[in-house]
LOKOLKOL-411127 format. One line per field, with one value per residue: residue number from 1; y, x negated, z of N, C-alpha, C in turn. Coordinates in steps of 0.2 Angstrom, whole numbers, plus 5000, padded with zeros to 4 digits. Each point is the difference from the previous one (the first is absolute). Example, Ala and Ser with C-alpha at 12.3 -4.5 7.8 and 13.67 -1.06 7.14 Angstrom:
BEGIN
seq = [1, 2];
n_y = [4972, 5005];
n_x = [4934, 5002];
n_z = [5039, 4996];
ca_y = [5006, 5006];
ca_x = [5004, 4996];
ca_z = [5000, 5001];
c_y = [5006, 5005];
c_x = [4996, 5004];
c_z = [5000, 5003];
This chain:
BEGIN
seq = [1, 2, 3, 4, 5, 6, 7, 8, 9, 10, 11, 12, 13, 14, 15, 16, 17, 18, 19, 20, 21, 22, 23, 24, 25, 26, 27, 28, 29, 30, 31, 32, 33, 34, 35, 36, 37, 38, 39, 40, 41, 42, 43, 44, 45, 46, 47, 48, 49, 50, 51, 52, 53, 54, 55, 56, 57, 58, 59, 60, 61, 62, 63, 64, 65, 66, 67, 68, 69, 70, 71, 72, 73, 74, 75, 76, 77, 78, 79, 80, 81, 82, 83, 84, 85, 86, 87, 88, 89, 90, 91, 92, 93, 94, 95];
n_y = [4994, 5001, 4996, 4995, 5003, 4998, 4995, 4995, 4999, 5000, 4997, 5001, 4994, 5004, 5003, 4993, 4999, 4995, 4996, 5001, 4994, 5000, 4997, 4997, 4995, 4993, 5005, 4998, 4994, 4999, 5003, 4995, 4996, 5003, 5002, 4995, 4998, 5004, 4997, 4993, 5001, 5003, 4996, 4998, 5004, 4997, 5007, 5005, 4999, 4998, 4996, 4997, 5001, 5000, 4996, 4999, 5000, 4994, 5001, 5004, 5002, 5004, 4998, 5002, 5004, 5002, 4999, 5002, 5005, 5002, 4997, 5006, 4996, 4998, 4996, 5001, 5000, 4997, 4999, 5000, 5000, 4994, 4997, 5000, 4999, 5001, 4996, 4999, 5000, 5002, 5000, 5003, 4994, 5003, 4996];
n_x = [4996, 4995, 4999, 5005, 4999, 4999, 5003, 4997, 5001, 4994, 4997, 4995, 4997, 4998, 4993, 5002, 5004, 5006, 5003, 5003, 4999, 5005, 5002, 4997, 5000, 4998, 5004, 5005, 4998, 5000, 5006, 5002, 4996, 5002, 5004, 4999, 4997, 5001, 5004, 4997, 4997, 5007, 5002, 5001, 5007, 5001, 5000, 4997, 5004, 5000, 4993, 5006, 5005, 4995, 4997, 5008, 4998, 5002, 4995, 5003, 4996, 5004, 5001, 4993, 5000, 5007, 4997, 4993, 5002, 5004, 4994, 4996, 4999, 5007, 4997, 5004, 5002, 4994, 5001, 5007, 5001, 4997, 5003, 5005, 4997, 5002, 5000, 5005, 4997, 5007, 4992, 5003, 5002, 4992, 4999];
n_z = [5000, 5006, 4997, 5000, 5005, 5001, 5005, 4999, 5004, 4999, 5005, 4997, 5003, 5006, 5002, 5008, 4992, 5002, 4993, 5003, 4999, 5002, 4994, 5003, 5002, 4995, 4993, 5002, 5001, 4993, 4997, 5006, 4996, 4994, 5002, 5003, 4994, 4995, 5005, 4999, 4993, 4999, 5005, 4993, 5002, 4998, 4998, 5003, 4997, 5007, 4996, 4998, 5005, 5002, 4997, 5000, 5005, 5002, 5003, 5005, 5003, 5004, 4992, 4996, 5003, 4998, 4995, 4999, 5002, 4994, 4997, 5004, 5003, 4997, 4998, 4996, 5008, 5001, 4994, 5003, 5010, 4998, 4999, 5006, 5004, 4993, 5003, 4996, 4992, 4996, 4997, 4993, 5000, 4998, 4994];
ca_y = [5006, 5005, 5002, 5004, 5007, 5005, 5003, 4999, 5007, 4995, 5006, 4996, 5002, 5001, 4995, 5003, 4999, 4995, 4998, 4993, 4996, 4998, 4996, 4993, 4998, 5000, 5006, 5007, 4999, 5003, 5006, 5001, 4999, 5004, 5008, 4998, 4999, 5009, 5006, 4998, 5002, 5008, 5003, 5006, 4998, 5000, 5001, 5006, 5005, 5008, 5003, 5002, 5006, 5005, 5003, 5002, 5006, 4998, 4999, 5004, 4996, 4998, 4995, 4993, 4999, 4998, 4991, 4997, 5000, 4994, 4997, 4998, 4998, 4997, 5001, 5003, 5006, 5002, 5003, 5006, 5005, 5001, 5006, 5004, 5003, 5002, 4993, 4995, 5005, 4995, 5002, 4996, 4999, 4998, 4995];
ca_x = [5004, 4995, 4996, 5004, 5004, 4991, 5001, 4996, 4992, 4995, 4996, 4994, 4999, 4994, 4997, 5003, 5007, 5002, 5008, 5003, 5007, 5002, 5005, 4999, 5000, 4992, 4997, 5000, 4995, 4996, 4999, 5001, 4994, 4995, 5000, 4999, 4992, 4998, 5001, 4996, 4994, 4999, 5004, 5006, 5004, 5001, 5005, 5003, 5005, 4999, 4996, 5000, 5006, 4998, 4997, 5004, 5004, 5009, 5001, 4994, 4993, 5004, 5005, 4996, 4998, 5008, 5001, 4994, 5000, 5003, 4997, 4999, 4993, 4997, 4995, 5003, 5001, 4993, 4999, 5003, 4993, 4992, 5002, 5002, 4993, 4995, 4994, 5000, 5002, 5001, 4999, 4997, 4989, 4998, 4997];
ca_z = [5000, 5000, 4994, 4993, 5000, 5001, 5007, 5004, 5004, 5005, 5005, 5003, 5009, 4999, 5003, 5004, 5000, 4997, 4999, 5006, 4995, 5006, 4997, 5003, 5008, 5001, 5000, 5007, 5003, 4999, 5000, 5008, 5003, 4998, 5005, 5005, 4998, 4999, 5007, 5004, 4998, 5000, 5004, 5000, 4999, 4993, 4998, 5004, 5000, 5002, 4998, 4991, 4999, 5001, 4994, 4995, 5003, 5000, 5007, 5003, 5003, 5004, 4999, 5002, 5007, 5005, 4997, 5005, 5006, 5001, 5000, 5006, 5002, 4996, 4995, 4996, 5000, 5000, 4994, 4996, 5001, 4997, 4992, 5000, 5002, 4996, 5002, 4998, 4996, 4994, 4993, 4994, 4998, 4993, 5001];
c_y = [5006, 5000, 5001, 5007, 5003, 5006, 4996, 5003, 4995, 5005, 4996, 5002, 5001, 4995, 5001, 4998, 4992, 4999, 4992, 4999, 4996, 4997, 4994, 5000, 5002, 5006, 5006, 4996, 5003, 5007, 5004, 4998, 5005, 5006, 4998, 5000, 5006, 5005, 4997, 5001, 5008, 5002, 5007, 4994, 5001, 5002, 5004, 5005, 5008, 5002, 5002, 5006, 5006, 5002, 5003, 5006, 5002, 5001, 5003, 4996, 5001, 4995, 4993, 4999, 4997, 4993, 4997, 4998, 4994, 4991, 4998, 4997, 4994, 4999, 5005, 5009, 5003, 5000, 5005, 5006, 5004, 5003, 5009, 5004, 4998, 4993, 4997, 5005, 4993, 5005, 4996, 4998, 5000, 4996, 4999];
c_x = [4996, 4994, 5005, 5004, 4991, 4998, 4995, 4993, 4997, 4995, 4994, 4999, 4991, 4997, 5002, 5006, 5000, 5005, 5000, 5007, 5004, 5007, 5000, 5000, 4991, 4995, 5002, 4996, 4991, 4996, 4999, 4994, 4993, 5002, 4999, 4992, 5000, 5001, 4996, 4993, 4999, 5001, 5005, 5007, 5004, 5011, 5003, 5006, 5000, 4993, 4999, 5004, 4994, 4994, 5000, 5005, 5006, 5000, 4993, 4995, 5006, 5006, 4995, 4998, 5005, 5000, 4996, 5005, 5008, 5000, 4997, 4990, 4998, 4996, 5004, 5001, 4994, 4997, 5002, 4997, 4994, 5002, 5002, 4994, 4993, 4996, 5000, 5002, 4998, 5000, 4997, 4991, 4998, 4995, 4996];
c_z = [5000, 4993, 4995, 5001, 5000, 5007, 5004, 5004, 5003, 5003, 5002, 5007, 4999, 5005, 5006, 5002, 5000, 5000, 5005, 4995, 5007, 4997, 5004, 5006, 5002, 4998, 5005, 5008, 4998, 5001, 5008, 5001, 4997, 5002, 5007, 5001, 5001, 5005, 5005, 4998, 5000, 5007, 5001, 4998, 4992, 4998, 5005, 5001, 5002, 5000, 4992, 5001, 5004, 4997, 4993, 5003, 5000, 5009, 5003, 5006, 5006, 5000, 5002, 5007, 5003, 4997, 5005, 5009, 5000, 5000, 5006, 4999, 4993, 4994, 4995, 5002, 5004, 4994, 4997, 5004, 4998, 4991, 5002, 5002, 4997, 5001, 4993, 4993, 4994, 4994, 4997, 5001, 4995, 5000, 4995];
């Protein structure tokens, strides 16, 4: 349908990115084990919400802080502190 009308759009992912196909029982285990890998080798947590809505500036560093505190002591809401307070800064790298 999308080639015969001449509407399809493709978006190359850059380096960084991964497509997780999660149609399957066995491919959404998969895919639970390779971000499982990746937040255990980066130690960062993979797919932050209220750290993507704030660097996009849909929410202010007091929105991110009230996220943090709601969270509390746990690992997720002691990341979202360390971003808020500069520890922790996601730019592009070159390579």
């Amino acid at each position: 349908m999308y080639l015969e009308e001449g509407t399809l759009s493709v978006v190359t992912l850059g380096r960084g990115y991964a497509w997780l196909d999660t149609g399957t029982m066995e491919s959404l285990h998969e895919a639970a084990e390779f971000v499982r890998a990746v937040e255990h080798s980066q130690d960062l947590p993979v797919s932050v919400p209220e750290e993507i809505a704030w660097e996009n500036g849909w929410i202010t560093t007091a929105g991110l802080e009230e996220a943090a505190e709601a969270y509390g002591k746990s690992v997720y809401g002691r990341h979202l502190k360390k971003v808020a307070a500069g520890e922790i800064v996601n730019s592009p790298r070159e390579y």
